[in-house]
Backbone as a printed PyTorch tensor [residue, N CA C, xyz], in Angstrom:
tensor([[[12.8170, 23.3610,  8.7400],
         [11.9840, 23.4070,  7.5820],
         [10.5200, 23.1090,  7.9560]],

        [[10.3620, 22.2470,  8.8390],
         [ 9.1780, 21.7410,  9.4500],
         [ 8.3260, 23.0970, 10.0130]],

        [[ 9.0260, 23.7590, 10.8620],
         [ 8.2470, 24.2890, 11.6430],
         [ 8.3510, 25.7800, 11.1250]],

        [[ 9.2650, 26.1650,  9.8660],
         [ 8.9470, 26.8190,  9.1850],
         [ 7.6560, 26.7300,  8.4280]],

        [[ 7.4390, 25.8140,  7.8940],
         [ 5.9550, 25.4390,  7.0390],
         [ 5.0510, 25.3300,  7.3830]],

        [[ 4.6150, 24.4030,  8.8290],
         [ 3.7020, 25.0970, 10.0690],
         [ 3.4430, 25.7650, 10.1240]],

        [[ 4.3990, 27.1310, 10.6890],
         [ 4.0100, 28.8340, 11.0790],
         [ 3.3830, 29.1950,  9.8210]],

        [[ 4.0160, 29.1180,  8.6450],
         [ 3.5040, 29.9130,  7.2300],
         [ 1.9850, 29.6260,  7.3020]],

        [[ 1.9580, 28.3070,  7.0190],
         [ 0.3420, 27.5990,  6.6960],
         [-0.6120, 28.0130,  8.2580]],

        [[-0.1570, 28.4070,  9.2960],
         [-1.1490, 28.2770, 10.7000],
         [-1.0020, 27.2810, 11.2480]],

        [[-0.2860, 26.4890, 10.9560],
         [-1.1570, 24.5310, 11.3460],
         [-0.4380, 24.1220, 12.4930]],

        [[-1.1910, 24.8620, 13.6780],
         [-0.0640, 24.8520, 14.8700],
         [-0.8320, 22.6760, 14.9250]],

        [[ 0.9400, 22.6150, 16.0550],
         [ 1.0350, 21.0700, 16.1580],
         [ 2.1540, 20.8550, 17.4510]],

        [[ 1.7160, 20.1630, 17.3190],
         [ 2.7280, 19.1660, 18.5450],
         [ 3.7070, 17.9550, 18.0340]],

        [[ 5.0250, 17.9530, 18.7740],
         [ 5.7330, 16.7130, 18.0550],
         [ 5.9890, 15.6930, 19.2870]],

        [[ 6.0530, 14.5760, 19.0070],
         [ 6.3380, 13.6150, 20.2060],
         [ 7.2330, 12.6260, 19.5580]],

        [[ 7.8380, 11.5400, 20.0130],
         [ 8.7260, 10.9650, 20.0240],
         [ 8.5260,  9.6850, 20.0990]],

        [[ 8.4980,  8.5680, 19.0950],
         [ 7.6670,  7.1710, 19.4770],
         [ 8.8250,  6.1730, 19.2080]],

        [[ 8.4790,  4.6330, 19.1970],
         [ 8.8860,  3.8790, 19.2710],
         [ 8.7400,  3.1580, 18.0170]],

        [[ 8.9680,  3.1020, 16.4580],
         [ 8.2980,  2.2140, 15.2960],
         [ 8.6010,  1.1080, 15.7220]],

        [[ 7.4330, -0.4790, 15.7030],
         [ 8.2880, -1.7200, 16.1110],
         [ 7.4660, -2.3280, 14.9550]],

        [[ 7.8900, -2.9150, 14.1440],
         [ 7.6560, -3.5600, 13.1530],
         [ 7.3960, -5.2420, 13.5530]],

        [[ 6.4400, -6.0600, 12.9950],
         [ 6.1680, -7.4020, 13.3610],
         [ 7.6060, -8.3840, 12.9490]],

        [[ 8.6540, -7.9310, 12.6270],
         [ 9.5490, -8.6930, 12.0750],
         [10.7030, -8.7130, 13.4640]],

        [[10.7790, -7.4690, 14.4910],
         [11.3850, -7.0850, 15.6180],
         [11.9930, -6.1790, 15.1620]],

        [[11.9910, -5.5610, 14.0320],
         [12.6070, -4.6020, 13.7820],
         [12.4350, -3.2560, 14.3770]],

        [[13.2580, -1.9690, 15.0570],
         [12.5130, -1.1600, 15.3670],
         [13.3030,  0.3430, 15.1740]],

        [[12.3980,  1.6590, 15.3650],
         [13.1000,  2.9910, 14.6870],
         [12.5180,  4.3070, 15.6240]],

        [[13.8460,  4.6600, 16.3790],
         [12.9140,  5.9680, 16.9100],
         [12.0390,  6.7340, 15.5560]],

        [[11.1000,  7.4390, 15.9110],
         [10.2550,  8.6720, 14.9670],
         [ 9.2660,  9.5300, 15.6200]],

        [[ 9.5090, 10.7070, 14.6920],
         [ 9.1200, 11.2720, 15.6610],
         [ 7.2710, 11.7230, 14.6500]],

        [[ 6.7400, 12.2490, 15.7620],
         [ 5.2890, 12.0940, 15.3610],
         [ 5.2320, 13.8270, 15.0200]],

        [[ 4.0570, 14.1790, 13.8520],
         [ 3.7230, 15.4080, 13.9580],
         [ 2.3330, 15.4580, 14.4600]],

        [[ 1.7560, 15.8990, 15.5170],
         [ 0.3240, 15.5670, 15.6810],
         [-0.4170, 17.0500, 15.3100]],

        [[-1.4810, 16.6180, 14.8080],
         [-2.5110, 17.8160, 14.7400],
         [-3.9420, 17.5840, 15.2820]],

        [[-4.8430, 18.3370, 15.3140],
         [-6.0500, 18.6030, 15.7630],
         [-6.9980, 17.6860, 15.2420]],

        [[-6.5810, 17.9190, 13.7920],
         [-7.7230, 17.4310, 12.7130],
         [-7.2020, 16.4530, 11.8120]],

        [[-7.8170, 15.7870, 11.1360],
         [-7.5970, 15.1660,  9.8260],
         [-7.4210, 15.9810,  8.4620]],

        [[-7.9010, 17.0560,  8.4530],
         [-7.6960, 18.2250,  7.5460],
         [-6.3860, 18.6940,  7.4800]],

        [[-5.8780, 19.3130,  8.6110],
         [-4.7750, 19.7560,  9.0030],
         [-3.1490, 18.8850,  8.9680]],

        [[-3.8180, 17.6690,  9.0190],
         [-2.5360, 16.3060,  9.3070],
         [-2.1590, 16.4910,  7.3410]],

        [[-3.5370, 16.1460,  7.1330],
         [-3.3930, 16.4250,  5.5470],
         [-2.5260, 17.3500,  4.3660]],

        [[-2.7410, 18.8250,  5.2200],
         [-2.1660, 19.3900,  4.4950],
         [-0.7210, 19.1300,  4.6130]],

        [[ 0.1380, 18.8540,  5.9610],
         [ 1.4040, 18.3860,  6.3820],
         [ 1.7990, 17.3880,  5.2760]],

        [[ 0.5540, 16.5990,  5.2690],
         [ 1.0670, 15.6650,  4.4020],
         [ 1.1350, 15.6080,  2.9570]],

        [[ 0.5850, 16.5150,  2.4330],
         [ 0.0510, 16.7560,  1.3210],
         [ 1.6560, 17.6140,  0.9540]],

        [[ 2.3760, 18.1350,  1.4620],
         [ 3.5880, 19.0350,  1.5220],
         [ 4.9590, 17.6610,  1.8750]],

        [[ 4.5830, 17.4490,  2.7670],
         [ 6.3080, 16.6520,  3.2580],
         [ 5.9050, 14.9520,  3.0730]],

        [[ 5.2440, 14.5430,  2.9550],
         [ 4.6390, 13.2310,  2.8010],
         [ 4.8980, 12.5620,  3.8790]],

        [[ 4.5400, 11.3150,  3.7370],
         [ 4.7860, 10.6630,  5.1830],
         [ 3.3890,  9.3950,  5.3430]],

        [[ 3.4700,  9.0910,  7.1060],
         [ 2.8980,  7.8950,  7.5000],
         [ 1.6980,  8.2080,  7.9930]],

        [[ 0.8030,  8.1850,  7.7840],
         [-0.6770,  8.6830,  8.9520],
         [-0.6900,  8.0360,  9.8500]],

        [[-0.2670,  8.5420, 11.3520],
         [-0.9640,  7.5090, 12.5690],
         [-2.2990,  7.9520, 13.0050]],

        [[-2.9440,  6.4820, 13.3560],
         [-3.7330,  6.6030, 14.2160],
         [-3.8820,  6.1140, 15.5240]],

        [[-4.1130,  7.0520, 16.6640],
         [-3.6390,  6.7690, 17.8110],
         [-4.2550,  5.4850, 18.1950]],

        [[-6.0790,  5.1180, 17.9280],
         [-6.3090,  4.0150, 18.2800],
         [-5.5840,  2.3360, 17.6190]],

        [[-5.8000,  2.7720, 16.4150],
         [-4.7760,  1.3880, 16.0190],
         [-3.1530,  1.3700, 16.0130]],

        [[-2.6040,  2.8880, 16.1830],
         [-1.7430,  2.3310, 15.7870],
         [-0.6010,  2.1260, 17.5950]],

        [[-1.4070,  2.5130, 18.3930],
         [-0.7760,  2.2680, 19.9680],
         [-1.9610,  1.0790, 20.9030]],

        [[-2.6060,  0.5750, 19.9330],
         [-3.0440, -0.7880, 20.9690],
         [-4.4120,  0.0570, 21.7920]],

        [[-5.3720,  0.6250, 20.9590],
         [-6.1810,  1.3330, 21.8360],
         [-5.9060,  2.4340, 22.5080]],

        [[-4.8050,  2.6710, 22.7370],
         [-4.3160,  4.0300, 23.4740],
         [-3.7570,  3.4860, 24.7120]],

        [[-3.0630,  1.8500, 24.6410],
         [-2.6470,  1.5560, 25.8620],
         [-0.8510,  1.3330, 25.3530]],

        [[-0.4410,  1.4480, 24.4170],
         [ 0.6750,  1.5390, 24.2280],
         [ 1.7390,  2.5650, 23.9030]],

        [[ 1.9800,  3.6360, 25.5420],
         [ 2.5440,  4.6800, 25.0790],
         [ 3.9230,  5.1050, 24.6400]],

        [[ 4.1000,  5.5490, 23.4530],
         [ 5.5000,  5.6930, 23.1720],
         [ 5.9660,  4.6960, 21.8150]],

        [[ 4.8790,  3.6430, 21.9430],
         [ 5.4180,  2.9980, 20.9120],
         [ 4.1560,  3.2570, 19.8590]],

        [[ 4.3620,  2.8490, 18.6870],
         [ 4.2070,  2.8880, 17.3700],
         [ 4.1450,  1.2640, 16.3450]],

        [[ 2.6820,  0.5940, 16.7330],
         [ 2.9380, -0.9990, 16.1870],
         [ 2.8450, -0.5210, 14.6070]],

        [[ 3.6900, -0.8000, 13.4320],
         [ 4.0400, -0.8730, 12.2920],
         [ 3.2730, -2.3460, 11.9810]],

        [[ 2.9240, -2.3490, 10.7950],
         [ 1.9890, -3.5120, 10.3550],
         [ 3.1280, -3.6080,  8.9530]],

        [[ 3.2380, -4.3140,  8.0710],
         [ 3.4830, -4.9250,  7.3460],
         [ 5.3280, -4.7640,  7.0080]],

        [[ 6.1460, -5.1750,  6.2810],
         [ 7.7960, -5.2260,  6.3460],
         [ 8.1810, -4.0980,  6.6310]],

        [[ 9.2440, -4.3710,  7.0340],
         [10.0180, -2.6860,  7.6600],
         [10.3950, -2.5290,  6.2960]],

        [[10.6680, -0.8950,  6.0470],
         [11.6610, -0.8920,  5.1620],
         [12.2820,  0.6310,  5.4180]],

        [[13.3990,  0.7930,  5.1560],
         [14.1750,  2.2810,  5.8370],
         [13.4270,  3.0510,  5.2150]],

        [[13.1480,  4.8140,  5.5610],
         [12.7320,  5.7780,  4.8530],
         [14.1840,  6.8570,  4.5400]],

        [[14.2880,  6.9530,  3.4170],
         [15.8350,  7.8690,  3.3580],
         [15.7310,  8.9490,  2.6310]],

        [[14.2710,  9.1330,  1.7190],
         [13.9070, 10.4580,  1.1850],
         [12.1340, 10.9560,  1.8200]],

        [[11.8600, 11.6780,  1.8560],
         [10.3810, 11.6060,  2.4620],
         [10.4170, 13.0140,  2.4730]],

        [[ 9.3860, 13.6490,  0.7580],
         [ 9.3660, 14.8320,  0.1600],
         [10.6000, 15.6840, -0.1340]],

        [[10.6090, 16.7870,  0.5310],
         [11.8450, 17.7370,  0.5320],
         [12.7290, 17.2630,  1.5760]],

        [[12.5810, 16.2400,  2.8040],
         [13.5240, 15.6850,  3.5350],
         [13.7460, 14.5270,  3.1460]],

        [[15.5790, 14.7330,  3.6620],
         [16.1470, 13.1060,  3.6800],
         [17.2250, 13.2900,  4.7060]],

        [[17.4110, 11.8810,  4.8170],
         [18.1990, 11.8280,  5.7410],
         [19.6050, 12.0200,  5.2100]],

        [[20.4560, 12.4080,  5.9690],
         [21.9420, 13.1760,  5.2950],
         [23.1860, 11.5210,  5.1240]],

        [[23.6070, 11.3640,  4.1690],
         [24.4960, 10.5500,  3.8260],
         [25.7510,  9.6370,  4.7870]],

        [[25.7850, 10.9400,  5.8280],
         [26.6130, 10.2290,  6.8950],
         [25.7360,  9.0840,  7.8030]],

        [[24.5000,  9.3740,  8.0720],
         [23.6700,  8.6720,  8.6370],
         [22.6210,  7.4880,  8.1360]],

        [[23.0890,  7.3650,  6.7540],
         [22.5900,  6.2670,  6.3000],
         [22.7270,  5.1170,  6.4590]],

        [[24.1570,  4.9030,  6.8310],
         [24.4870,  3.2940,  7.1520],
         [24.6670,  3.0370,  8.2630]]])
């Protein structure tokens, strides 16, 4: 669905694979959609909703690769726009 909506709109991107670690120790693979611009991240988001990263705060300056520091309580994501996660994999 993702990369169906990409191709339609143009909004070529890259996906990578991070580490969420939350200040509580909590933590969640996710995966990243990156784009070019802030325009472009937008429209993604503006369609499937979601988390804005930013690479400088949110990897320690750009010295923390792979992971993803989360700032305030974890809490699961199980709908997020037209995706969710499927029922077997909830618990």
């Amino acid at each position: 669905m993702i990369k169906k909506f990409c191709a339609e709109q143009g909004l070529p991107h890259m996906t990578r694979q991070v580490q969420a670690i939350w200040p509580g120790g909590e933590y969640e693979n996710w995966r990243l959609h990156c784009f070019a611009d802030t325009t472009t991240a937008q429209a993604f988001l503006d369609h499937f909703g979601g988390v804005m990263f930013d690479p400088k705060r949110d990897r320690e300056s750009g010295k923390a690769r792979g992971v993803w520091r989360r700032t305030g309580s974890y809490e699961r994501i199980l709908n997020l726009g037209p995706l969710s996660v499927p029922e077997i994999l909830r618990n």
